[in-house]
N, C-alpha and C positions, 0 to 999 in steps of 0.2 A: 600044031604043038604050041601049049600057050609060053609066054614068057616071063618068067618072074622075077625078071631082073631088078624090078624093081619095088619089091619086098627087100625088107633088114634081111639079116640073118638070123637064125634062131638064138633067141636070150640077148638078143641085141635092144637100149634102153631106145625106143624112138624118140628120147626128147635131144640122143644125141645129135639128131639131124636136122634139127633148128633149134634157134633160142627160144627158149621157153619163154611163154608170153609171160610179160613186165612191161609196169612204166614209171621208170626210174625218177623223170620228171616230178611225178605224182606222189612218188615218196618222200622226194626232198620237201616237194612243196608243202606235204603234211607235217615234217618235221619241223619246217621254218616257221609254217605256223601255230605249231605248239608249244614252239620257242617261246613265241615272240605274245601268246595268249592264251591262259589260264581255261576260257572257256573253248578254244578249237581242243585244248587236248583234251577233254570233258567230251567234245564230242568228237573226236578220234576211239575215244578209249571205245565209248558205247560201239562201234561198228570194227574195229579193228584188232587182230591181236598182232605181237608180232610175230609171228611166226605168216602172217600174212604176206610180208615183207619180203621182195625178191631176192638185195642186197646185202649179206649179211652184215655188213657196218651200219644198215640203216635198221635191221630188226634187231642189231644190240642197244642200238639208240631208243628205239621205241622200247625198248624193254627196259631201258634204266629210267627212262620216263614215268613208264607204269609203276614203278619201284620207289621214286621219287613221290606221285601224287599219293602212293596207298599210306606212305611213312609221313604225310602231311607236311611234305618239304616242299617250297618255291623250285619251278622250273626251269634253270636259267642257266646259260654257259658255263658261270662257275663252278655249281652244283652237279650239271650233267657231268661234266670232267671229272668231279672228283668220285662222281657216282660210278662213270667205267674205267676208271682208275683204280679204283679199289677193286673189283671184279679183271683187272688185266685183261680188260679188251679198249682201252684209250686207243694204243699204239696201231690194234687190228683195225679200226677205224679209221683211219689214218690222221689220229690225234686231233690237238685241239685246229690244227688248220682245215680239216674239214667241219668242224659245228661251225667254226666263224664263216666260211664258204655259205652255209644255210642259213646266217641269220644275214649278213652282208652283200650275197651274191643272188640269193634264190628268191624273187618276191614271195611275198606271203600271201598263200591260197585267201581268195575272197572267198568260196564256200568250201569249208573242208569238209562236212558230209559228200560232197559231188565227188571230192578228190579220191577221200576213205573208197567210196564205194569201188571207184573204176579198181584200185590195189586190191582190194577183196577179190573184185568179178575177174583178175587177173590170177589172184593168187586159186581161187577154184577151181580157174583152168588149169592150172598148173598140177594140180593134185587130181581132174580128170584124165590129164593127160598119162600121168604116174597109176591110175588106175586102168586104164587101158592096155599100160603096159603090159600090167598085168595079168590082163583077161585075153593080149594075145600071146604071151609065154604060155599060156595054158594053152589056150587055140594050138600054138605050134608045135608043144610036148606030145599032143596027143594022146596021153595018159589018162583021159577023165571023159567019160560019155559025155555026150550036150548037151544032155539036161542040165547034168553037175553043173559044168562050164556057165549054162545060161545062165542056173541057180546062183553060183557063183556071184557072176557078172552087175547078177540085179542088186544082189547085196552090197557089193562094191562100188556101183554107182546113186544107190540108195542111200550109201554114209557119209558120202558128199555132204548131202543135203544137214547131217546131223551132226557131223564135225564142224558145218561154218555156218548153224544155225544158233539164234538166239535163245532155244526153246528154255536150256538153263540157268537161263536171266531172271526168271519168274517162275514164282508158282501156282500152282490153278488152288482153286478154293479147298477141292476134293484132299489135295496132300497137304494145305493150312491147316485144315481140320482135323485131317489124323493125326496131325502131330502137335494139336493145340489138346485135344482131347485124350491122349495121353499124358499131358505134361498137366491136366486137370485129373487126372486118373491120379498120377501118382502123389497129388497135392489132397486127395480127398482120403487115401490111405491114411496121412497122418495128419489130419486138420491143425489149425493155427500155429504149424510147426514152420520154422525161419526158414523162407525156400534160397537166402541169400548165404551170404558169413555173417556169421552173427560178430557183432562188435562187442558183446560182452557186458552190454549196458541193455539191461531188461528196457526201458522207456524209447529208449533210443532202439532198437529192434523191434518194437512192438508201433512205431512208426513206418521204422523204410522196409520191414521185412528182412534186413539183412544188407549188407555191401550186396549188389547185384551184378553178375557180370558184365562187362563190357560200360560197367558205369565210370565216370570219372567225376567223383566226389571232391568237392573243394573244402575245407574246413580255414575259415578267414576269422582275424583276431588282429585288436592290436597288439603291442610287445606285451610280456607277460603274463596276460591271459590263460596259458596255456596249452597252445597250438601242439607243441612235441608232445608235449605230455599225453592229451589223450591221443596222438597218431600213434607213440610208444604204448600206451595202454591197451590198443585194441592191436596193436602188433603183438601185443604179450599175450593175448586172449584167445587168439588167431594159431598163432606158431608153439604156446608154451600149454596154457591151462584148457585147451580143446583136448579132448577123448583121440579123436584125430589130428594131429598138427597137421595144421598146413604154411606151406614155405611160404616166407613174406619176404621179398626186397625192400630194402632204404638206401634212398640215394638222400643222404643228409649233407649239407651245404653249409648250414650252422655251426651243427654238433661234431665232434670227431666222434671217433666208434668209440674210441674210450668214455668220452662224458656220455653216449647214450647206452654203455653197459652199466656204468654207476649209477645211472638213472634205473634200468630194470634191476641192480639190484638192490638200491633203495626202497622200490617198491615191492619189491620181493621179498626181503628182509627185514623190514620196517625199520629201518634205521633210517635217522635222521641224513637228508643231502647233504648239511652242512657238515657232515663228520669227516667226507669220502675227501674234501679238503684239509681240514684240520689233522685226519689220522690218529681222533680219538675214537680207539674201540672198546668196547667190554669183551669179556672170555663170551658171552653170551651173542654178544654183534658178530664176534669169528664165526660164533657156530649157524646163527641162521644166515650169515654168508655164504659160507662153504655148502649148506642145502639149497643155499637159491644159485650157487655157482653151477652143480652139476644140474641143476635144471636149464641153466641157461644155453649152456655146454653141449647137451645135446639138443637145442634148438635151430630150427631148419630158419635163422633167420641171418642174412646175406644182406653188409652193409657196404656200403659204399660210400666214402667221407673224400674224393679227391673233390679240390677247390677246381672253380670255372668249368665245372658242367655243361655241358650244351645239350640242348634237346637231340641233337645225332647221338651224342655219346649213349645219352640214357636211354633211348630206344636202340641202338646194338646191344648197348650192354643188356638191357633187360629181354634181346631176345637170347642171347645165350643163356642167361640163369633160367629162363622157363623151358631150353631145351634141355638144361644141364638139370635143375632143381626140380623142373613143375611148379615154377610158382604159382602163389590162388590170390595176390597180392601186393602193389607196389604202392609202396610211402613217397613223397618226394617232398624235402623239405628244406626250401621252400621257392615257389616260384619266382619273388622276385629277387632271388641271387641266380635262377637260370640262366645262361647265352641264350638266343633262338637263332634262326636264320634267317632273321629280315634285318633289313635296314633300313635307317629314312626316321625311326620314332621307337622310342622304348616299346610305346601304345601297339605297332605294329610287331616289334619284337615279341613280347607277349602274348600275341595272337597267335604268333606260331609255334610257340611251347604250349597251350594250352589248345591246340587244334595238333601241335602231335602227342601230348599227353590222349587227348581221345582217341586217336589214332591207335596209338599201344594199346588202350583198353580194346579196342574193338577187335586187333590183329590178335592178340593173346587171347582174347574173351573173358578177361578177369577185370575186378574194378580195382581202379587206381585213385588213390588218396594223395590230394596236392594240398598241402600248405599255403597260405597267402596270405600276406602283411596287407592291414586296409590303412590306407592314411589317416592324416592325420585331422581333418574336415570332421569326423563325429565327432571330436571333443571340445568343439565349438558350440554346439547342439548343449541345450540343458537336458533330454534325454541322449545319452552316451550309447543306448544300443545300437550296435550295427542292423543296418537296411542295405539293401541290395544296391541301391545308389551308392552307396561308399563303395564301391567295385568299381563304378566308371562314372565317367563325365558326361553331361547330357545337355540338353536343349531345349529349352523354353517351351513346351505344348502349343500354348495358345498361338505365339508370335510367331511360331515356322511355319514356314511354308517348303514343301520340299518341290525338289523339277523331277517328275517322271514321266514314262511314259506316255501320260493322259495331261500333261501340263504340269499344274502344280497341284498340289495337295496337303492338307494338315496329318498328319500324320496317324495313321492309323495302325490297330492290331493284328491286320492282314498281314501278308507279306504282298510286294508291291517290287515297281522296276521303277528303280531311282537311278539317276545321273550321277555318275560320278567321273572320276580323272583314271584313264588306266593309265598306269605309269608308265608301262612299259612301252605303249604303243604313241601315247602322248595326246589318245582321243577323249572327249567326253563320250563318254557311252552309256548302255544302260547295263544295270545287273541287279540280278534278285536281292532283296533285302529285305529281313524280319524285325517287328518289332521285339525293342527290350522292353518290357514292363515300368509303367511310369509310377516315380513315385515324387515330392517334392522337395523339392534342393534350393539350396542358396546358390544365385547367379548374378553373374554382372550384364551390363549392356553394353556391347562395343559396335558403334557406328563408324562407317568408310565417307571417304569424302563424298562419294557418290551418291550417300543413302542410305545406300543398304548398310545391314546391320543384323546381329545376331545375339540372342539373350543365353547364354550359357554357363555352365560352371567355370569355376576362375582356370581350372586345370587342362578345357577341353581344346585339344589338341586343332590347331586354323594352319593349312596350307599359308607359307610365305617364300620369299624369293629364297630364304637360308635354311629352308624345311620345313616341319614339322615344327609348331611354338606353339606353347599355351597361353590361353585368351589374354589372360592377365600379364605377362608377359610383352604383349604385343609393343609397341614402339612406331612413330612416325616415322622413324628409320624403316622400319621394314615395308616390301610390297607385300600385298595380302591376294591369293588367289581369288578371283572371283569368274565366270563362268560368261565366256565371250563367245562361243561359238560350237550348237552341237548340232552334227550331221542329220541331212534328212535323211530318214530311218527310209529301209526300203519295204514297199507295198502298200504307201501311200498315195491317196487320191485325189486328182480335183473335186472340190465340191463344188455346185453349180450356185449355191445361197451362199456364199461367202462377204460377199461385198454388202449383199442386203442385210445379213444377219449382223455384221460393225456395222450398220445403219440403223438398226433399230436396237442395238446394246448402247450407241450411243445419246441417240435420242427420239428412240420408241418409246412409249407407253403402254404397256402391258399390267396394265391394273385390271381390278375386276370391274370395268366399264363394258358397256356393250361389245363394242369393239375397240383393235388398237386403232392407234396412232402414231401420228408421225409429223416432225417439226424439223424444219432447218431454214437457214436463210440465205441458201445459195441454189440459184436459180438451175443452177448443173443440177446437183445434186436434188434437189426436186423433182427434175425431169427424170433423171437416172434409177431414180427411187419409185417411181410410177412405172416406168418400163421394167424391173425387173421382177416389180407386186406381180402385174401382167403374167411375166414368162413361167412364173413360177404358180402363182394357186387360180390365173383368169381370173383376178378381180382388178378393178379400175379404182385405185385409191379416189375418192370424193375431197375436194377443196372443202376445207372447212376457215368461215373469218377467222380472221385473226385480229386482235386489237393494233396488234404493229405491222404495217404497210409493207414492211420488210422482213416480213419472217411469212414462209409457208407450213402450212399446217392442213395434215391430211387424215379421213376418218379410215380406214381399211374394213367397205362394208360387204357383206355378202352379194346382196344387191337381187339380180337375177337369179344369179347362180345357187343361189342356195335353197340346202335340201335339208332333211328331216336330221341330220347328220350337225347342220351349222355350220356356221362361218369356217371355210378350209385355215384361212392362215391361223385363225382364233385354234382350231384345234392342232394346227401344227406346233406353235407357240405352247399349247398346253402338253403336249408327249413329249415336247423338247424338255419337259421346267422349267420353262423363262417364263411362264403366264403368272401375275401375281406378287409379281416380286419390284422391287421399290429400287430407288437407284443402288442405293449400297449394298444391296444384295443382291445387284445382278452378276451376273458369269457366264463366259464363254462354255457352252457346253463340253461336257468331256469326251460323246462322242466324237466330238468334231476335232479337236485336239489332236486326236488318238489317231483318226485316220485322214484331215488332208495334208496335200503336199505342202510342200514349200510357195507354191503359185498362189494355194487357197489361201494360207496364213497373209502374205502379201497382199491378199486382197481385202482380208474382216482386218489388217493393219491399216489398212489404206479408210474402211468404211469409219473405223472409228476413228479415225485423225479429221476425215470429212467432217464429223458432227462434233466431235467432244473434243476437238485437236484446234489448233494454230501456228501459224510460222512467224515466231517472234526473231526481229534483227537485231541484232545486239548493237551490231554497223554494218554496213554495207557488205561486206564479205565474209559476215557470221550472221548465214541464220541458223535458226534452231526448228525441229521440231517435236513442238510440246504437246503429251495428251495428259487429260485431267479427267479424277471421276473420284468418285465419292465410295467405291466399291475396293476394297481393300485387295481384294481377292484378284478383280478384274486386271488392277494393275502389277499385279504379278503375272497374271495369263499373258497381258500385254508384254512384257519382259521379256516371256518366256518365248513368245512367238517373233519377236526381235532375236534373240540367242539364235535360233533357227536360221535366220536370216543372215545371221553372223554382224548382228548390229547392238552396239553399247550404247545404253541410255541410262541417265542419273533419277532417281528418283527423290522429290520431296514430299514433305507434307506438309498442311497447312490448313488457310479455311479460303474460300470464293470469295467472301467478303466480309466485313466486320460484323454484320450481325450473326452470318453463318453462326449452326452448332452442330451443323456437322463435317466431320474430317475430309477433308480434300487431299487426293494424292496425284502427285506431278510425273509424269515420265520425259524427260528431256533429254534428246537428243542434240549435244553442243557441239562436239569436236569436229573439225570441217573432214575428216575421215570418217567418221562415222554418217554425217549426215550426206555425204555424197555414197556412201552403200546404202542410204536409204532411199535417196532419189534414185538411184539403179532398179531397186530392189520395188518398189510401192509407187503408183500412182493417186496422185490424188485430184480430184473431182474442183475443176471449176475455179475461183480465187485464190485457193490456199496452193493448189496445184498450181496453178500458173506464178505466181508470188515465190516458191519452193523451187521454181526452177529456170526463174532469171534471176534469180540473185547471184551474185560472182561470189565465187565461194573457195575458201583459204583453205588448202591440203594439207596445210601444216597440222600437225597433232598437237593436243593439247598439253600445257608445261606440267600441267599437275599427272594428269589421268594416262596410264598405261605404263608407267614409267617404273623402272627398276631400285632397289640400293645403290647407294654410293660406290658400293664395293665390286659392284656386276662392271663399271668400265675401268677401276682399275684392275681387274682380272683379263679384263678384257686386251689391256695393253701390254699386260704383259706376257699374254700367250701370243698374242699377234707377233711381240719380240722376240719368242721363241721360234715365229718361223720367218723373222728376216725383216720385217715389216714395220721402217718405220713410223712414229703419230705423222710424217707430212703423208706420205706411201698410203697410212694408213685411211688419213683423211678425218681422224678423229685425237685428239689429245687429252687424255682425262684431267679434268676441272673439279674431280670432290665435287660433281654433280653429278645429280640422280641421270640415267640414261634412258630414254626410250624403251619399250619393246621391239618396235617395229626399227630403231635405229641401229640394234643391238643384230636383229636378224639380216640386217643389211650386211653388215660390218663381217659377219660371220660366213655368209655367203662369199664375201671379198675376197677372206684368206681361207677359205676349205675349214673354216675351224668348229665344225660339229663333233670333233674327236673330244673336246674340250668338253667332258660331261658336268662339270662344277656351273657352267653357264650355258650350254647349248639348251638343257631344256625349257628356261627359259625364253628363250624364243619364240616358244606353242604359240601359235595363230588362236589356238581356242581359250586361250587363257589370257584376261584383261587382269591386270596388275592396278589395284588399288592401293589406298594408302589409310591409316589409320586416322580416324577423326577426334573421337573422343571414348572414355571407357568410366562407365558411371556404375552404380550399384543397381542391381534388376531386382534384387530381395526376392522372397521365397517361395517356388511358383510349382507347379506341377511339370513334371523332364521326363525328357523321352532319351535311347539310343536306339541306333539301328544296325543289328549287325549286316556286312556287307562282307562274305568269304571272300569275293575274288578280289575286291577294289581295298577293300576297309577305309573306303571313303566315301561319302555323297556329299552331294550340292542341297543348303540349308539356304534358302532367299537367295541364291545364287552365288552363296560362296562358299567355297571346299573345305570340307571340314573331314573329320578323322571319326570312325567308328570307334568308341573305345568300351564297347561292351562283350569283351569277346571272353572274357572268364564267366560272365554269368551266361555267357549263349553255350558255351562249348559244354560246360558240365550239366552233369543231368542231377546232383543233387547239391546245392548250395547253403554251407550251413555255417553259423556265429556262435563263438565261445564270447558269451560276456556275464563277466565278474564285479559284480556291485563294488565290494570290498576293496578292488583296487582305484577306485575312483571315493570311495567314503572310506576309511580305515577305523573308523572308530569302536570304541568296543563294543558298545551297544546296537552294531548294524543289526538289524534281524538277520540280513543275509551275505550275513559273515561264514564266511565256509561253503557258502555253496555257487552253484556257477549255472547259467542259463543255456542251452544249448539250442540253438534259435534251427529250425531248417526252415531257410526261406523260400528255398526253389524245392519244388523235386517233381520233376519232369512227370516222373510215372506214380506220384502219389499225393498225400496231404500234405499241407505245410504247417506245422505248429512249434513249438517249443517244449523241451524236458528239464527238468532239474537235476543237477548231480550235485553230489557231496563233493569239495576238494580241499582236500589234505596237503596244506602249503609244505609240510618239513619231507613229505614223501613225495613233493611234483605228482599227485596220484590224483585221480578221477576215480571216485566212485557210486554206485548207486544209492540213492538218499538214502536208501531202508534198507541200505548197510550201516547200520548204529557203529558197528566194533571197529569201522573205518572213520566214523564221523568225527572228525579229532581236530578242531581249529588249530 
């Protein structure tokens, strides 16, 4: 007799007889680090949902996250809070004391794909298990032949597969097509017909096609121009004189709703603006009043005039009107009286009203019309028309160098992975970044004591000890960010040519002679250089005279070894691109950049300090070490691959010698901190190596370099007072002098005072704190931006600067009202009455310029080859 005692019972759930597999661990740990960065929840979102999620406080979490990034809001404690606060699930969570648990308590996942997946391959089973149930309630009902059941069965562990598959992530080409070639089916029904909203302006419609869904359309002007006016115009066009109206929102900022009904019905009724003040009417102004009142009256258009707007408010609010209305349209006027939800910089404020203004267009699929005030920089200009540069601040083309992932680079039309500061996390890291479109600007020159130095518009926004400041701005009071230490990237390799390759960047010859060559006058490095010719192409470098006794010089010939193919190192040289090229335009390869370790840089550091380098004492217990080259480029690669290292060197420029004519650039290593991370870090060959490391050497940091504002140690004292601690206790007394970084991270460690966010970050190990040198006129040069979504900042010659193109990256069509007349007023303008409508960007089409008529006493726009409107 068998026993089945240990079978459920019938309709009994088996998941009640153990814990459903989970790992709790693994959820926190994804949440900690989506907290704590922008790009793990980017890749969270891609592999997880939450319903993934075993805990329900951790899949409300992850759900207000997903909710958070779709609405184009920052991820962050405060936001999360108010995000499941508003939804009344804070407290089912167990409030703000468990987020701060995740971000304080839980390290943060180093891969969170690894993490994602284990919660998926959990949560699967979980729902295998739950279908199982299933298939033995049916097994034990006995109700359903076995075929059914199997049938059943397969179906049910078949939907597995397609419930927690990615398959409707994408589309295959076959369902692109059908539904590209209908939406050309029904475009070919009625040819040249506006597939957008028409804006009511024949020139202007016979460019963009129409407002186009999900666009976010910018219209920038300075004052008086007419910005309202035509947003109001194509509002009236849209919502009043279409066959169809359709609902349009205004979230006006400016205007009250009063001033913008007196505005549509001045244009409605052609009466003078000036009257709707004065309350002089005619019997005849009542009456085309009163027929443009009930036209207005019943118009589906929905204003919104409350002051201090936030980008949260106007994306709720705007999704209720398109649940409530259907809108096909939203105004917002104008951007820069918006709140956003960043801090830290207007520049980055901005970013995030105009990254969730796109946001709304995209979740509604309708286009949205922003407003935007351009400074005041083009009326400086003898041509007054607005260019796409009046939008943001930029950067010098020629003179930047960026740090990316491949070293450094001039900037290009690609998109590219440049270094930047994540704020949150406090690392240099890398992140995607696109070029803005360069155009030329007027810029200043602002040099650091170090060197470095950056050519920019007077306005563009530089990382300092008290924020965010513009160039022009700057001050010898402030510390200026600059770029001290970025981690080695992982899946990085030793290269095995590392030391020969700084060997012969140094002082190789790679011209179009037979073969290279090679020069030095250290009897190490001679030997060192011959052994590694050997290990690497089997050729035996040839002594070649030299006229001085004390320098060797070697030819690198084929010799034996060569075949129909040629000299190996000659053709190695030549696939690298380093064959041919003359000092100043040598460069460390970008291969090589991109993929060695931290071991290999240390080493082409080391080869080119051997040959192009020196250790100059300044005295006994300061040496330095100096490398020099004539290669502009080089010595920023140089730089770059010290940053690496986590080593600060000054640079200068200059010449070799008096008759030199051409530019010499210095990389020095001075501060006795610095140059003992370099002797750790780099060996050097022979006298300069032995010389570099018996000198007795001073740990102290230097009085100028790394060093904070005045204001960093009296905050300092006086948090330290906050907890108890007096200047003897403390070990520091503030003097109205500048403080260290490194004395400041001391001092903080002392008293636990990393809570103190006004100065802890500060601190960063990877951030060397410069000082302002000088700030001269750069005049007027060809500029770049780069937008950067997650950072909105990169590293420019090694100093952190601010993205500030994020209205002309966000919108997909960018366009300028400009009015001669208000800059010439005279009566004889030719183009008096009329108005330029410039579109400078438009993502998905041409860019040109239209003419309109503008009717100053009616604030009206209209089309030139409307005569019976053309009314100066």
């Amino acid at each position: 007799m068998s026993n089945n005692n240990h079978l459920p019972p019938q309709d009994t759930d088996l998941s009640l007889y153990k814990v459903p597999p989970n790992n709790l661990e693994a959820e926190e740990a994804v949440l900690s680090a989506c907290i704590m960065s922008a790009e793990s929840l980017l890749e969270a979102i891609e592999i997880l949902k939450p319903d993934h999620f075993y805990r329900s406080a951790n899949k409300y979490i992850f759900q207000a996250m997903v909710d958070l990034y779709k609405n184009g809001q920052p991820v962050d404690l405060v936001m999360l809070a108010n995000e499941l606060k508003q939804k009344k699930q804070l407290d089912t969570i167990g409030g703000a004391t468990y987020l701060s648990k995740l971000v304080d308590e839980i390290p943060m996942a180093v891969n969170v794909p690894h993490y994602a997946t284990i919660i998926r391959e959990k949560a699967i089973l979980r729902i295998a298990i739950q279908k199982c149930n299933t298939i033995a309630t049916d097994c034990f009902n006995d109700s359903m032949s076995a075929t059914n059941i199997i049938d059943n069965a397969q179906k049910e562990i078949l939907s597995i597969e397609v419930e927690n598959s990615d398959d409707n992530s994408y589309s295959s080409m076959a369902q692109i097509a059908e539904k590209g070639i209908d939406v050309l089916d029904e475009r070919s029904k009625h040819p040249g017909t506006i597939n957008g909203l028409p804006t009511g302006f024949k020139d202007i419609d016979n460019l963009t096609w129409g407002l186009q869904k999900s666009d976010l359309i910018i219209i920038a002007a300075r004052p008086s121009m007419g910005k309202s006016a035509l947003a109001l115009n194509i509002a009236r066009h849209i919502a009043i004189d279409k066959a169809e109206p359709v609902p349009v929102a205004i979230f006006s900022l400016e205007m009250s709703k009063e001033q913008l009904l007196f505005r549509l019905m001045s244009d409605m009724a052609k009466i003078n603006s000036q009257q709707f003040r004065s309350g002089y009417f005619s019997p005849s102004d009542w009456s085309n009043m009163v027929s443009a009142t009930d036209k207005i009256t019943n118009a589906p258009i929905f204003i919104d005039d409350n002051g201090g707007l936030s980008i949260d408010k106007v994306q709720r609010r705007s999704r209720k009107m398109f649940k409530k209305h259907g809108l096909g349209l939203i105004i917002v006027d104008y951007l820069q009286l918006m709140e956003g939800n960043q801090t830290g910089s207007r520049d980055r404020e901005v970013a995030s009203i105009t990254g969730g203004l796109k946001a709304i267009a995209k979740e509604l699929n309708i286009p949205v019309v922003a407003l935007s005030q351009l400074n005041r920089s083009l009326e400086t200009r003898s041509n007054k028309r607005p260019q796409l540069s009046d939008l943001r601040e930029c950067l010098a083309t020629e003179s930047t160098f960026l740090l990316t992932s491949s070293g450094v680079q001039s900037n290009m039309s690609s998109h590219m992975l440049t270094y930047g500061l994540n704020t949150k996390t406090g690392g240099i890291e890398l992140a995607k970044s696109k070029n803005i479109p360069k155009k030329e600007n007027k810029t200043i020159y602002v040099r650091l004591s170090s060197g470095r130095f950056i050519q920019c518009t007077k306005k563009h926004p530089i990382l300092t000890d008290v924020g965010w400041t513009k160039a022009k701005d700057l001050t010898k009071d402030h510390a200026i960010a600059c770029i001290h230490k970025i981690k080695e990237p992982k899946g990085t390799i030793k290269i095995p040519s590392a030391r020969w390759l700084g060997w012969m960047l140094g002082n190789g010859s790679m011209l179009n002679y037979s073969s290279p060559t090679f020069i030095c006058s250290d009897i190490a490095v001679a030997n060192g250089f011959i052994n590694e010719t050997e290990k690497l192409f089997g050729l035996t470098p040839k002594i070649h005279k030299h006229w001085s006794k004390k320098v060797y010089q070697y030819d690198i010939t084929a010799g034996h070894v060569r075949t129909s193919a040629g000299n190996p190192c000659k053709n190695w040289l030549r696939e690298n691109d380093m064959w041919g090229k003359k000092a100043p335009q040598k460069e460390i390869p970008q291969w090589f950049l991109e993929q060695a370790d931290n071991k290999s840089l240390s080493e082409i550091v080391g080869g080119l300090v051997d040959t192009d380098g020196s250790i100059p004492l300044f005295t006994k217990c300061r040496p330095a070490v100096k490398y020099s080259t004539t290669s502009l480029k080089m010595a920023h690669q140089y730089m770059w691959c010290l940053s690496r290292l986590g080593i600060f060197g000054r640079i200068d420029k200059g010449y070799f010698s008096d008759k030199a004519t051409t530019n010499a650039y210095s990389v020095i290593i001075s501060e006795g901190i610095e140059v003992e991370k370099f002797r750790k870090a780099v060996t050097l060959y022979g006298i300069k190596g032995k010389k570099l490391m018996s000198a007795s050497l001073s740990k102290k940091g230097s009085n100028f370099g790394n060093r904070l504002g005045v204001w960093v140690g009296k905050e300092l004292v006086r948090h330290a007072e906050s907890k108890g601690f007096t200047p003897e206790k403390l070990g520091y007394r503030y003097q109205k002098k500048r403080i260290s970084r490194n004395n400041l991270k001391f001092l903080l460690d002392k008293i636990d005072g990393y809570d103190n966010k006004k100065i802890a970050w500060l601190a960063n190990d990877n951030i060397y704190w410069d000082r302002l040198k000088y700030i001269e006129d750069g005049g007027e040069v060809a500029v770049f931006d780069r937008s950067v979504p997650s950072f909105h900042n990169f590293a420019a010659n090694g100093i952190i600067v601010h993205n500030s193109g994020s209205i002309e990256n966000d919108a997909d069509i960018v366009s300028f009202i400009y009015r001669d007349e208000v800059y010439n007023p005279e009566e004889d303008n030719p183009n008096r009455g009329t108005a330029e409508i410039i579109i400078a960007k438009h993502r998905n089409g041409p860019t040109d310029f239209v003419k309109l008529a503008f009717v100053k006493r009616y604030s009206s726009f209209y089309d030139i080859q409307d005569e019976d409107y053309y009314v100066p």
